[in-house]
Each structure stands twice: as C-alpha cells, then as structure tokens.
C-alpha positions as CSV (number, residue, x, y, z in Angstrom):
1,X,3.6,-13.9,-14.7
2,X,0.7,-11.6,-14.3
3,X,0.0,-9.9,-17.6
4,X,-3.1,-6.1,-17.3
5,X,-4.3,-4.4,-20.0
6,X,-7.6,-2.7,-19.0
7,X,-8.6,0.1,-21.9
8,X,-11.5,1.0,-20.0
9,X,-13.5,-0.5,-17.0
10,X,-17.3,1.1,-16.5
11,X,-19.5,0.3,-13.6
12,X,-22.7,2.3,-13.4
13,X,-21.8,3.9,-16.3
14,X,-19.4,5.6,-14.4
15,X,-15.7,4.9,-15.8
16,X,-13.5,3.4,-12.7
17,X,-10.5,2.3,-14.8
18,X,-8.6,3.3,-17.7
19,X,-5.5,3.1,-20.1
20,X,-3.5,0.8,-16.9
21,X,-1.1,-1.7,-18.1
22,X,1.2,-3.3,-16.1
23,X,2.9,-6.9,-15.6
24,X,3.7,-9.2,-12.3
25,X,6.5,-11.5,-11.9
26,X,6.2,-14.5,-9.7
27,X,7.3,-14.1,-6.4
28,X,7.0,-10.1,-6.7
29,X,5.0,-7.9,-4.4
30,X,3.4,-5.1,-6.2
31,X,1.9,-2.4,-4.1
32,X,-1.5,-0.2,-5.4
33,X,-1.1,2.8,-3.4
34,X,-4.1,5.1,-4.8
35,X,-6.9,7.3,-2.5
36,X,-9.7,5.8,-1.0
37,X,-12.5,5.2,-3.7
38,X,-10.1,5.4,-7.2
39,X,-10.5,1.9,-7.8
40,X,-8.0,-0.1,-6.0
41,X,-10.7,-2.5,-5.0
42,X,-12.2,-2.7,-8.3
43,X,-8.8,-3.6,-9.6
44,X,-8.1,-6.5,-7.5
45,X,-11.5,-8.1,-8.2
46,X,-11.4,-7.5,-11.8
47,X,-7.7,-9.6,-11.7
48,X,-9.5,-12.0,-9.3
49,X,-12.4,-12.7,-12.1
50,X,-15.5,-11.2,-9.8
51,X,-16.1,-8.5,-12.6
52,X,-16.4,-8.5,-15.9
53,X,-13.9,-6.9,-18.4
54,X,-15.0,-6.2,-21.9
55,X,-12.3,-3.5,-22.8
56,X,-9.3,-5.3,-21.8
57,X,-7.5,-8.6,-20.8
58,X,-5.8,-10.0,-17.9
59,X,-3.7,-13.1,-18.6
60,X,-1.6,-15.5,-16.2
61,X,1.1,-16.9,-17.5
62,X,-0.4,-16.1,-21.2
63,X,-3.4,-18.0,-20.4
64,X,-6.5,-15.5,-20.2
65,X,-8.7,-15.1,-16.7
66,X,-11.9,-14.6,-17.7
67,X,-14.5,-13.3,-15.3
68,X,-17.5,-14.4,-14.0
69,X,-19.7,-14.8,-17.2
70,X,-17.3,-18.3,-17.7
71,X,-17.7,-19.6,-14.7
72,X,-20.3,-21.4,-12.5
73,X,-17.8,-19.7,-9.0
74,X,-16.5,-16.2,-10.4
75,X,-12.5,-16.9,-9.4
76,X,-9.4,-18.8,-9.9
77,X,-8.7,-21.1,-7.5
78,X,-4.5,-20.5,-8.0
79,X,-5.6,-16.8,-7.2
80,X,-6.8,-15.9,-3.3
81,X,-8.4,-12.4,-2.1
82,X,-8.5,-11.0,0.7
83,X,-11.0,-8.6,0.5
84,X,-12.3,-5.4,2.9
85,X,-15.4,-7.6,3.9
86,X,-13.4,-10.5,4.5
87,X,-14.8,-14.0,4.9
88,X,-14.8,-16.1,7.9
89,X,-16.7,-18.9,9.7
90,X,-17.7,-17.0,13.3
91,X,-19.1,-20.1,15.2
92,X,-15.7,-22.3,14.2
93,X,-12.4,-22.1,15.8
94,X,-9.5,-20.0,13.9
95,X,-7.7,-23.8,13.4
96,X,-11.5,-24.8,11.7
97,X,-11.2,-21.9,9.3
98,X,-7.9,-22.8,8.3
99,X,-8.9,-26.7,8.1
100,X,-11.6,-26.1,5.8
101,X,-9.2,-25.2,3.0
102,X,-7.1,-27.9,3.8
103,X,-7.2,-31.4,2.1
104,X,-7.9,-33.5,4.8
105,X,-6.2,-36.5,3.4
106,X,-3.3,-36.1,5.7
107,X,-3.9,-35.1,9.4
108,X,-0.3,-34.8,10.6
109,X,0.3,-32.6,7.5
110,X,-2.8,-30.3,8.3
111,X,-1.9,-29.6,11.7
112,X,1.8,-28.6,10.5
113,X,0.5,-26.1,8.1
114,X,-2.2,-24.8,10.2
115,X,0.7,-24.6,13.3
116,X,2.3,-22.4,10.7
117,X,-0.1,-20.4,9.1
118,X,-1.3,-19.3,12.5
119,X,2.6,-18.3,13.5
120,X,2.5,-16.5,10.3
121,X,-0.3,-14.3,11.7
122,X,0.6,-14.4,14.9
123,X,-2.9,-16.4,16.3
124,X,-1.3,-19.4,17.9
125,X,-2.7,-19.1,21.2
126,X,-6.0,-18.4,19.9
127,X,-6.0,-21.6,18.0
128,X,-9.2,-22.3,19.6
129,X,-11.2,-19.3,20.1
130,X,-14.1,-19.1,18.0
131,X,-13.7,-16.4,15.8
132,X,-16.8,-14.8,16.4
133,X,-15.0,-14.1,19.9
134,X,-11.7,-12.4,18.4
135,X,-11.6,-8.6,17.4
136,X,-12.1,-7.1,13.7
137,X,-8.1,-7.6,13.6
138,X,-7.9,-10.8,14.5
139,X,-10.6,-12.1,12.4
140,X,-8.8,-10.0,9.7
141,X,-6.0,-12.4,10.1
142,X,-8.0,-15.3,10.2
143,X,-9.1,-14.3,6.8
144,X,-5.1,-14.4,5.6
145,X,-3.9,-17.4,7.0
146,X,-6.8,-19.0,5.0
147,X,-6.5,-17.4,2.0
148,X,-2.9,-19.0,2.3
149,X,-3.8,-22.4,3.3
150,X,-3.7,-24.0,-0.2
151,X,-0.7,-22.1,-1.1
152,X,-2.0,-20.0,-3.6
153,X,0.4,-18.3,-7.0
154,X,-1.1,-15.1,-6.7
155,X,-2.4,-13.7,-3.6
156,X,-4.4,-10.6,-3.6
157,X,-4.9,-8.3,-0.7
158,X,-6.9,-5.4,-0.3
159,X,-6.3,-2.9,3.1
160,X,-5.1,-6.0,4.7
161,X,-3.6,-4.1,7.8
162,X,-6.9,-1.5,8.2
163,X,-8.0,-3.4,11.2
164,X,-4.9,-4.2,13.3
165,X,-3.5,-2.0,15.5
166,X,0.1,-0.1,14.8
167,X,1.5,-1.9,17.9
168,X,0.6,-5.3,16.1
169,X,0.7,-4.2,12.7
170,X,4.2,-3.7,11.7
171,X,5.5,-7.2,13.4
172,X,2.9,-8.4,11.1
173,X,3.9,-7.0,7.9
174,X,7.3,-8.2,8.4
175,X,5.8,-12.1,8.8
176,X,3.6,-12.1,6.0
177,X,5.7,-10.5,3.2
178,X,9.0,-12.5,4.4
179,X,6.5,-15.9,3.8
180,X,5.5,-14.9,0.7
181,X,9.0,-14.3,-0.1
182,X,9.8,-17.7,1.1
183,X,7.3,-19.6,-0.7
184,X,7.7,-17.9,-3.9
185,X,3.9,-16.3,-3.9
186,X,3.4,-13.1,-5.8
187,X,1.3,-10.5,-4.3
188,X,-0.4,-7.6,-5.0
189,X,-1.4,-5.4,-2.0
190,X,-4.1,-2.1,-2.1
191,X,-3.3,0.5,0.3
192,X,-3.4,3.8,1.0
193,X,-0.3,3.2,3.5
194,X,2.8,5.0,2.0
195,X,5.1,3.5,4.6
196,X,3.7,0.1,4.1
197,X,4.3,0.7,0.6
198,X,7.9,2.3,0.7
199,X,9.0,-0.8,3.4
200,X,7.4,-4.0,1.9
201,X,6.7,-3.0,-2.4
202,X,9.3,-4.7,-4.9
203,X,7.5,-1.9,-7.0
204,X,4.9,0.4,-6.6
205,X,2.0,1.6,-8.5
206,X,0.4,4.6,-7.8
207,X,-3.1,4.9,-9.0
208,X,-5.3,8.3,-9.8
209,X,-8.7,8.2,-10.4
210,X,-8.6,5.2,-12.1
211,X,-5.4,5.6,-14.3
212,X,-1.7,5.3,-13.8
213,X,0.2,7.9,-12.3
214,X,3.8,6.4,-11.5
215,X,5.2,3.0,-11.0
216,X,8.6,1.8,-10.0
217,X,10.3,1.0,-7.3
218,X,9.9,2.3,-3.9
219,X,13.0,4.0,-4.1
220,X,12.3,5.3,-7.8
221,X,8.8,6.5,-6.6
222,X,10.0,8.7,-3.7
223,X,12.9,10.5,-5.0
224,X,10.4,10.8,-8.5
225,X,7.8,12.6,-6.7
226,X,7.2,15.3,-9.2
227,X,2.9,16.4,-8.1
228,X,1.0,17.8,-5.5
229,X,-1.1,14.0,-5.5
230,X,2.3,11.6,-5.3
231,X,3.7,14.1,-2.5
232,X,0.6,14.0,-0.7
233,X,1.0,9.7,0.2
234,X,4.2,10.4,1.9
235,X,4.4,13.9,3.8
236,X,3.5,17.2,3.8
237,X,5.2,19.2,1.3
238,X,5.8,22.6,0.2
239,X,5.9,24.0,-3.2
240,X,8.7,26.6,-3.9
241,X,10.3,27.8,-7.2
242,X,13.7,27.2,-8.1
243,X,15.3,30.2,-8.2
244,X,14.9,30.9,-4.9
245,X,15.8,27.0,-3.8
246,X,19.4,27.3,-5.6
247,X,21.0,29.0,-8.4
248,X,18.8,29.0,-10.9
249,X,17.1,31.8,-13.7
250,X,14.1,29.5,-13.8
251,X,11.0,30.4,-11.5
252,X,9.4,27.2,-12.0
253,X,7.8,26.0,-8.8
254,X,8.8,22.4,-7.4
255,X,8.1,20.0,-4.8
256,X,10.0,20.1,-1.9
257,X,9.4,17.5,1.2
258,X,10.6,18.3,4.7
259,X,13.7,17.0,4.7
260,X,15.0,18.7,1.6
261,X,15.3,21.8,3.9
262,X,17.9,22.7,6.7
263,X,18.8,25.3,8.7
264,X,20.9,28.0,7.6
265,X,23.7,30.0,9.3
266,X,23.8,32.5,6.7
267,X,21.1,34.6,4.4
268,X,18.9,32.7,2.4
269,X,16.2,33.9,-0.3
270,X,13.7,31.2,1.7
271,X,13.1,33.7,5.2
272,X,10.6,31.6,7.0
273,X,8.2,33.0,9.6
274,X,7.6,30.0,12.1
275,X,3.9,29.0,12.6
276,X,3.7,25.9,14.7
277,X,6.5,23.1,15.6
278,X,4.7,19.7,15.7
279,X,6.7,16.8,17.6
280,X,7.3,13.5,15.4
281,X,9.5,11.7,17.9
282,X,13.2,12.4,16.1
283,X,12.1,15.3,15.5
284,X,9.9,18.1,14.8
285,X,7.7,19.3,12.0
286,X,7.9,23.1,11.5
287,X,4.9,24.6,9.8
288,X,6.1,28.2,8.7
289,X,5.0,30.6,5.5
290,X,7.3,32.2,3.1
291,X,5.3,35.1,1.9
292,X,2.1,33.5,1.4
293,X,3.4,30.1,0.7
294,X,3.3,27.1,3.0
295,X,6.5,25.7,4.1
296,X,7.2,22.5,6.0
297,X,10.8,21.6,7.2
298,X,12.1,19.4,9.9
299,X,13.8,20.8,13.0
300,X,15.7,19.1,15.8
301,X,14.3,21.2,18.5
302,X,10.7,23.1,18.4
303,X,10.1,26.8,17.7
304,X,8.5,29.4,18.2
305,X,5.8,31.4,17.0
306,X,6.7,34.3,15.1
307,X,10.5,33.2,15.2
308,X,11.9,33.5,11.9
309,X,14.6,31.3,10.3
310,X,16.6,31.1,7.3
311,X,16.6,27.9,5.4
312,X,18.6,26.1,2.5
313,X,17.9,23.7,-0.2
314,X,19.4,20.1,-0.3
315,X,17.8,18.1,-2.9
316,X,19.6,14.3,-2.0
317,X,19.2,14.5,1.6
C-alpha cells in the first residue's frame, strides 16, 4: 500500500502542493485528473523519490521513500515512471530497449516477456525498428513496455496517451490497464483526460492548484460534480437555480450538464432561445441562453437559430 501526506511542497518558493493525503492499494489504478500546470507532474516525481519532501511523508507499505538526498540514483527501483520526456535508446531496436531492463540470465525467458510486453503495446511488428525511426507515439510506448519489463509494484504514469493518436489510443488503454490488472501492479495515472479517467480509474482524484478537490470513484465523481472547475473535465455545463429546474422556494444556482435537460411538450420556467446545434455523432449539442444565462442541452436532431424550446429538469438521467 501507497501511503501520501504532503503538508506543503515549495519549489521556487512558489507552493505547488498542499494539505493532499491520500492512500493506494495494490493492484488499484488511481487516476490524477487536475489542469495542465497544478502539479500533477510534480506529484508523481515527488512519490517516485526525484524531489525532495521536507513537509510531508510518502510511505510504501509503511516503509518511508525518501527522496533523492538518500540516494546515490534518486528512485525506487519497485517504483517505474513514465514521465512527459520519456526515456529511450534511439539508435537500439524497440526489443533492445526492452532487453536492457531484462536480466539476461535466461534468453528463452527474455524473448517471452519482450514478445509480450510489445503485444501489450501493440509494437510487435516493429520489433526491430530502431526507435529513432518510430513516431513520438510509438516511442511513447516504447518507453511503457520498458518501464514494465522488470515488473514493477507501483507504476507511475504521467500523460501516457498525449502522443498517440485517438484511433490508436483507446485499443491501447484497454491493453495496458487490463495487464496491470492481471499482474496485480498498482498504478497511478496523470491526466487531463476525463474520459480516460471515468473508463479506466478504480478511483479518481481531482487536483486544483495543488490541493484536493474530490476523490472517489469514477462513478461518485461524476454524479458529485458540485463546481464550475469539476464540471469543466467532463462537459460543458450550465449553471441554473433551482427554483426554476423543479419545485423548489430556493434560488440557489446549480450545476447542470447536458444531459440533465430534455425537451419539453409543455411550458417550462427554462424558455431557451437556440444559438447553435453542434453535431457529437449521437447527437447534438445545443448551445442556447435563458435570459442571459448560458445553457447547453443535448438534442437528437439540430436546431435552429433563433428557434426557441422549452426544457425540463431530470437530475438521474
């Protein structure tokens, strides 16, 4: 078990962390889903042992990880990272990279586990392409299979997915989190990728400027949304009071996503003036205002300008 308490993390005299406990269970997957530059990154390598915590303490199975002032290599070698800059050998093959990290003692067995680290990532014909040769998505991969060649406890990966394409991507996802599943590995992921985080998390923590914001699971994270800033991740959203959403004396405004609102046959208090209709496939996105007020619902067919609509309130949909 992975055990966080940070009180307070400073680089540059600038604080990037505060007040953030939280705990990992082995196997789990625990996805950081946070903005670009509140200190997802910093996270991972503080856990990782790159960075040194003064106000705070990070402990694996109760044994403390101390950080780089105790060590000759800052890291743990039962802990991998796969970091933004990730780390590859360009003028070896993508079988080389993995072999490297491999023991050696047993050729039969290396080729096995490199045979199915490259499945994992889905690089077996490229075995033996040099990696300088593959794209930034592909060598992003490389950089995963060997983080995973000794079978780390913990693995840590940060924007794993940023450099592979959507078509690739989600066949991806589904390989690599059904492994670590398989062999047991816990994981802790930094994204900015709701879906990613909704599909794949066992739990979720959501991190603002440096502190916690929510955590649970995925499931307990969306149907919690209760800010502007946890909305944002998922969809837009539209902030309406209550007493015009349903029968209520209290004008208290609340979040509402898209889906929350349908199409009414009769009078509503919510008479939307249609905007734009934006198509999402299934569907379409209807940007409209109420008043002055933004409002986003989803519509089966597109709409017009100027058309107006009537819409109701369903919170569990």
């Amino acid at each position: 078990m992975l055990e966080l308490d940070i009180r307070s993390f400073r680089y540059a005299e600038k604080e990037i962390l505060k007040e953030l406990s939280f705990s990992l269970e082995q196997g789990e997957h625990l996805v950081i889903l946070g903005e670009s530059g509140g200190g997802k990154s910093t996270l991972l390598h503080l856990i990782y042992g790159l960075l040194p915590l003064d106000m705070g303490t990070v402990k694996w199975q109760n044994k403390p990880l101390l950080g780089p002032g105790h060590h000759l290599i800052p890291g743990e070698k039962f802990i991998k990272l796969v970091a933004q800059d990730f780390n590859v050998m360009p003028f070896t093959s993508v079988s080389e990279n993995i072999a490297t990290h491999l023991s050696k003692l047993d050729e039969e067995a290396d080729k096995v586990r490199i045979s199915e680290l490259l499945k994992v990532v889905d690089l077996y014909d490229y075995k033996d392409t040099l990696v300088k040769n593959l794209s930034g998505g592909q060598k992003q991969r490389v950089a995963i299979a060997t983080a995973l060649a000794n079978a780390p406890q913990l693995l840590l990966l940060d924007e794993p997915f940023s450099n592979i394409d959507t078509f690739r991507k989600n066949s991806l996802r589904r390989k690599l989190f059904n492994y670590l599943k398989s062999k047991n590995i816990s994981c802790i992921t930094a994204t900015h990728d709701a879906e990613e985080a909704l599909s794949y998390a066992d739990r979720i923590l959501m991190l603002k400027n440096g502190s916690l914001e929510a955590i649970g699971t995925p499931e307990e994270i969306y149907r919690g949304i209760a800010t502007p800033f946890q909305a944002g991740f998922f969809s837009e959203f539209s902030i309406l009071p209550k007493n015009v959403l349903f029968d209520s004396d209290s004008s208290e405004a609340i979040i509402v996503l898209p889906h929350q609102l349908k199409p009414s046959p009769v009078e509503t208090k919510l008479k939307i003036k249609v905007i734009k209709s934006y198509f999402k496939g299934a569907n379409y996105l209807i940007f409209g205002i109420w008043g002055i007020v933004e409002v986003y619902f989803l519509h089966p067919v597109s709409l017009k300008g100027d058309e107006t609509i009537y819409l109701s309130y369903h919170e569990n949909n």
